[in-house]
LUMDO-938256 format. One record per residue (C-alpha): residue number from 1; x, y, z. Coordinates in nm, 4 decimals. Layout:
N
+-----+----------+----------+----------+
! pos !        x !        y !        z !
+-----+----------+----------+----------+
! NUM !        X !        Y !        Z !
...
+-----+----------+----------+----------+
//
This chain:
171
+-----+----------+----------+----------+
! pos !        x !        y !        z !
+-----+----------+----------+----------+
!   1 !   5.2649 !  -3.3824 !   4.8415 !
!   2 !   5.4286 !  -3.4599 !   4.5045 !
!   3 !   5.2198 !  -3.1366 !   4.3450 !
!   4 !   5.3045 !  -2.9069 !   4.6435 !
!   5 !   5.7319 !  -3.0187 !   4.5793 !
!   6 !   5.6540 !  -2.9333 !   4.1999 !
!   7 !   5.5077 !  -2.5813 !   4.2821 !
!   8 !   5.7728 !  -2.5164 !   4.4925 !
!   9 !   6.0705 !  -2.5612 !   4.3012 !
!  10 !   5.9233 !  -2.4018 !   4.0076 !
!  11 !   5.8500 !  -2.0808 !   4.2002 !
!  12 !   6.1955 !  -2.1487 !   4.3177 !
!  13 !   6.3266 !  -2.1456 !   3.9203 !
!  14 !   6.1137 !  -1.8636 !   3.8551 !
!  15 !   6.2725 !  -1.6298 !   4.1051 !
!  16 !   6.6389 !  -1.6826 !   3.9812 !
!  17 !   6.5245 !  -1.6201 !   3.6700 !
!  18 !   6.3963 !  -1.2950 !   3.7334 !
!  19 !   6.7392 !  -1.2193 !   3.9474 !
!  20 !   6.9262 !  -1.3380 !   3.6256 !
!  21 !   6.7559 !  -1.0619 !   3.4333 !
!  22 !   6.7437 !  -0.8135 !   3.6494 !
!  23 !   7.1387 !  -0.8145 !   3.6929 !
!  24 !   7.1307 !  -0.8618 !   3.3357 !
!  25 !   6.9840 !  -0.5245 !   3.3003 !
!  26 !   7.1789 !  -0.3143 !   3.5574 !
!  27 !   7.3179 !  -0.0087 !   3.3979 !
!  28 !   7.6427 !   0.0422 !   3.1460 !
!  29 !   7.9172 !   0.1824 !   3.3652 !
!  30 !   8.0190 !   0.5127 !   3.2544 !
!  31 !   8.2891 !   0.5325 !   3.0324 !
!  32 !   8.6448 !   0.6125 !   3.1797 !
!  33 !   8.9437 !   0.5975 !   2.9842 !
!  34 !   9.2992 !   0.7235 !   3.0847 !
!  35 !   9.5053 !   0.7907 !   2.7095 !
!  36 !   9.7866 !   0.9792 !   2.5717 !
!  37 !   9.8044 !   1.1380 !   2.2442 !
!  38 !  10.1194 !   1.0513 !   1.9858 !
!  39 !  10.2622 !   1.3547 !   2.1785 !
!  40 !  10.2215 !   1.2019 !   2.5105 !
!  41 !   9.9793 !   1.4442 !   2.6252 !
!  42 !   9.7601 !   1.2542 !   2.8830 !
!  43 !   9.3939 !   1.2829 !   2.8615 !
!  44 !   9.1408 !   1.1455 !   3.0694 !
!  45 !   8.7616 !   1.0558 !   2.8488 !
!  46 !   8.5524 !   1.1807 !   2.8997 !
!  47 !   8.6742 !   1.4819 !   3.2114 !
!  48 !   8.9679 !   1.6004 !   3.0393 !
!  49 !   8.8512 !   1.6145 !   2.6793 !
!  50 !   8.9549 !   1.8992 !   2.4447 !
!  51 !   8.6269 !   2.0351 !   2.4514 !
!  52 !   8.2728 !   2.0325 !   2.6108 !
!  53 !   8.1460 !   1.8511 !   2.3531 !
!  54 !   8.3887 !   1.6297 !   2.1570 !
!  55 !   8.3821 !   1.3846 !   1.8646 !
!  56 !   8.5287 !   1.0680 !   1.9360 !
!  57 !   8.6265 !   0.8232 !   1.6238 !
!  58 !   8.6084 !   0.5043 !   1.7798 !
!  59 !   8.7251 !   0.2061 !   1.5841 !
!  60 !   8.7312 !  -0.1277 !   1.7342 !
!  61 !   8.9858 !  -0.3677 !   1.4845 !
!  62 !   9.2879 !  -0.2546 !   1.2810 !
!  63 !   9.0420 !  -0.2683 !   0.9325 !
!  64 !   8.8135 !   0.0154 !   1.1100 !
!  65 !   9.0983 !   0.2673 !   1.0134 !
!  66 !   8.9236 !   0.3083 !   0.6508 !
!  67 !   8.6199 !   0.3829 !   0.7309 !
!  68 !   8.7343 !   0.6385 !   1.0297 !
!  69 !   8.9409 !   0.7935 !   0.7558 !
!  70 !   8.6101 !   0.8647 !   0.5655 !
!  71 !   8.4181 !   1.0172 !   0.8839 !
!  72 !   8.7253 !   1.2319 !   0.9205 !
!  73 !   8.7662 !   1.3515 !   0.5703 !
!  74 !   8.3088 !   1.3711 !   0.5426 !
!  75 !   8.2982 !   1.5365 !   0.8672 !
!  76 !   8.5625 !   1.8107 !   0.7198 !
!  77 !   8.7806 !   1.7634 !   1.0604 !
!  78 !   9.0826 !   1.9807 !   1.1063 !
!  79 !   9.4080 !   1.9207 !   1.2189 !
!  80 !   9.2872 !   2.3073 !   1.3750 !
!  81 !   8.9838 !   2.2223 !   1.5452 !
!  82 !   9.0371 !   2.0494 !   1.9218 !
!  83 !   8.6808 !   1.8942 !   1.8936 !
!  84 !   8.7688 !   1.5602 !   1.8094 !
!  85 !   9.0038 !   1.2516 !   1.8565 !
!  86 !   9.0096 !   0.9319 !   1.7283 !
!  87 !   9.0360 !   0.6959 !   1.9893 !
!  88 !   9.1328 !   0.3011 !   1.8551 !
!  89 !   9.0346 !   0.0852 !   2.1150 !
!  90 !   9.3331 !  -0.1765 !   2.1263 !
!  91 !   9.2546 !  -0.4911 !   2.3531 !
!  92 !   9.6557 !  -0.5932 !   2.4434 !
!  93 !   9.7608 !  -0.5525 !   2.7948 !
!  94 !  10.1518 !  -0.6040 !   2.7187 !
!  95 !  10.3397 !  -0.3227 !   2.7662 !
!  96 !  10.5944 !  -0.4263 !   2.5248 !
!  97 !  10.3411 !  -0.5040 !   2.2547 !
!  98 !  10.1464 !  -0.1767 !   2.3055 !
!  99 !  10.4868 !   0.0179 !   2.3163 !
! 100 !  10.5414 !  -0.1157 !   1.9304 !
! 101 !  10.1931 !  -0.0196 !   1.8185 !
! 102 !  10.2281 !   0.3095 !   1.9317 !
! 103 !  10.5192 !   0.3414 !   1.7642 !
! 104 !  10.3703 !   0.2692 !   1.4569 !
! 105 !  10.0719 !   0.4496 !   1.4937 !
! 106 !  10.3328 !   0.7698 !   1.5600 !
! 107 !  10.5179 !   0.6785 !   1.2484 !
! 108 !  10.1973 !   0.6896 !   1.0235 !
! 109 !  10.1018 !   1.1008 !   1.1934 !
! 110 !  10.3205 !   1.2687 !   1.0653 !
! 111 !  10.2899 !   1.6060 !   1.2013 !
! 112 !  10.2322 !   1.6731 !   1.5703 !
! 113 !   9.8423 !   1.8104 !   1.4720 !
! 114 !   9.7853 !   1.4664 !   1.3738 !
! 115 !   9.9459 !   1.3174 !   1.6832 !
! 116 !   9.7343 !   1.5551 !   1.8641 !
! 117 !   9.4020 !   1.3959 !   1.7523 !
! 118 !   9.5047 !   1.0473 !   1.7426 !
! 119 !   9.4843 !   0.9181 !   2.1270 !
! 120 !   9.4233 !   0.4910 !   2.1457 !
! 121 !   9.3072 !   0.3508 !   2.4193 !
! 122 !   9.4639 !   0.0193 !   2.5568 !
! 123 !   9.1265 !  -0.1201 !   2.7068 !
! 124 !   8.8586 !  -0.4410 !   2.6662 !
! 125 !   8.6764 !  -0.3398 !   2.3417 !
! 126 !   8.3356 !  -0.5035 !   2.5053 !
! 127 !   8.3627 !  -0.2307 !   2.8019 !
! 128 !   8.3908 !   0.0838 !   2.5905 !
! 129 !   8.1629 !  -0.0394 !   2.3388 !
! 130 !   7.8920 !  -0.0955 !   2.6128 !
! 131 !   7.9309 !   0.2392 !   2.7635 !
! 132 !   7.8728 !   0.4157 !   2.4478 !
! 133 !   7.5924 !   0.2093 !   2.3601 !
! 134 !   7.7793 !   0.0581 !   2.0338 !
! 135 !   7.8198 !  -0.2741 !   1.8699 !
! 136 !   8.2189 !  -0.3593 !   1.9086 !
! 137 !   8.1867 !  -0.4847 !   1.5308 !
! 138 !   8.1454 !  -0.1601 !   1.3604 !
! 139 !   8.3161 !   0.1767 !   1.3830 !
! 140 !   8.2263 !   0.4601 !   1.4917 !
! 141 !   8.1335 !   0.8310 !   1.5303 !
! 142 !   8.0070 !   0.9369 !   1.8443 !
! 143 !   7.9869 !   1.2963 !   2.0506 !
! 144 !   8.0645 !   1.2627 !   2.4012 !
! 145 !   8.0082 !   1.5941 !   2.6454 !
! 146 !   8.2306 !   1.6181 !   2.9315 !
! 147 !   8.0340 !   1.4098 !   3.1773 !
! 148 !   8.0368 !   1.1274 !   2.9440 !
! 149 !   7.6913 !   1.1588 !   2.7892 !
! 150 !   7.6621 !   1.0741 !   2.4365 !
! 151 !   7.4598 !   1.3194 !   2.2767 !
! 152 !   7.4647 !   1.1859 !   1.8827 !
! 153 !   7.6070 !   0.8344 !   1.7508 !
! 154 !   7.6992 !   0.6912 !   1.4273 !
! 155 !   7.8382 !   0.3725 !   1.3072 !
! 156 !   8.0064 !   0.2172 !   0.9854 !
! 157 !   8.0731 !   0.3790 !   0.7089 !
! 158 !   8.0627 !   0.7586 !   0.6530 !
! 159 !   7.6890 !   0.8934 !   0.5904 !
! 160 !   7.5781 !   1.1987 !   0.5272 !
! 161 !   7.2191 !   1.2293 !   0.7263 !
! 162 !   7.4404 !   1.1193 !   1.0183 !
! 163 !   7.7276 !   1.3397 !   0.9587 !
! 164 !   7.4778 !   1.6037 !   1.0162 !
! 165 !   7.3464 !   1.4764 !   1.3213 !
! 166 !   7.6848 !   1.4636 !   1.4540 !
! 167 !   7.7266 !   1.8341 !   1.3714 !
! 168 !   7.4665 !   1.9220 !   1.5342 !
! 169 !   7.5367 !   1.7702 !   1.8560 !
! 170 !   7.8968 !   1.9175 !   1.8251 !
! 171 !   7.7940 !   2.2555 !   1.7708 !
+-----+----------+----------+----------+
//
């Protein structure tokens, strides 16, 4: 009787284990993000981006800015071209906190072609990160069509063989 309990709760352990990792498994949801520009223009990611196949520079932490600087400047990005937007994912909910960050971030762009490309999102860094397949720890590079696929991905620091991955999934 003993053997028969033993067998029974360890079939019993084994099948919430295999629940555990088969929710653990389920898909990514699809990315969704509602942002505005430093002009205010709203824009919905990844339905109502500037082009069918955009360039998203996605930095995660306030020190990412660096190295996005160096994918924009190795990537050659124009103020000119609508193909890309950097997109800082800020984790703050307060209104009156994200209303001063903004404000910064609209002092440091200038002109309003830089405002134009510079669109943060106020949402859980995990979430994004996860639906673009990326580790929240590292910048990065990634082209996104209109239905939210990502068709190339970098991350870190600027590279070359990347870079022209990226192109090519731009173009």
């Amino acid at each position: 009787m003993r053997w028969t309990s033993l067998r029974c709760a360890a079939a019993f352990a084994v099948a919430i284990l295999a629940l555990s990792a088969a929710s653990g498994r389920s898909a990514a949801a699809p990315l969704s993000l509602q942002v505005k520009d430093l002009n205010g223009r709203s824009l919905s990611i990844p339905g109502g981006l500037p082009a069918d196949r955009t360039l998203l520079l996605v930095g995660f932490r306030h020190a990412d800015r660096t190295a996005l600087d160096g994918w924009r400047k190795g990537l050659g990005l124009l103020a000119s071209d609508p193909a890309w937007l950097e997109t800082p994912i800020i984790g703050v909910g307060n209104g009156m906190i994200q209303a001063m960050i903004l404000e910064g971030m609209r002092r440091g762009a200038d002109t309003p072609q830089a405002r134009a490309h510079l669109a943060p999102a106020f949402a859980p860094a995990k979430e994004v990160a996860v639906a673009l397949g990326l580790d929240p720890s590292r910048p990065a590079a990634v082209v996104v069509d209109r239905a939210g696929r990502v068709l190339a991905r970098a991350s870190g620091d600027f590279d070359p063989a990347q870079a022209r991955v990226l192109l090519g999934a731009l173009h």
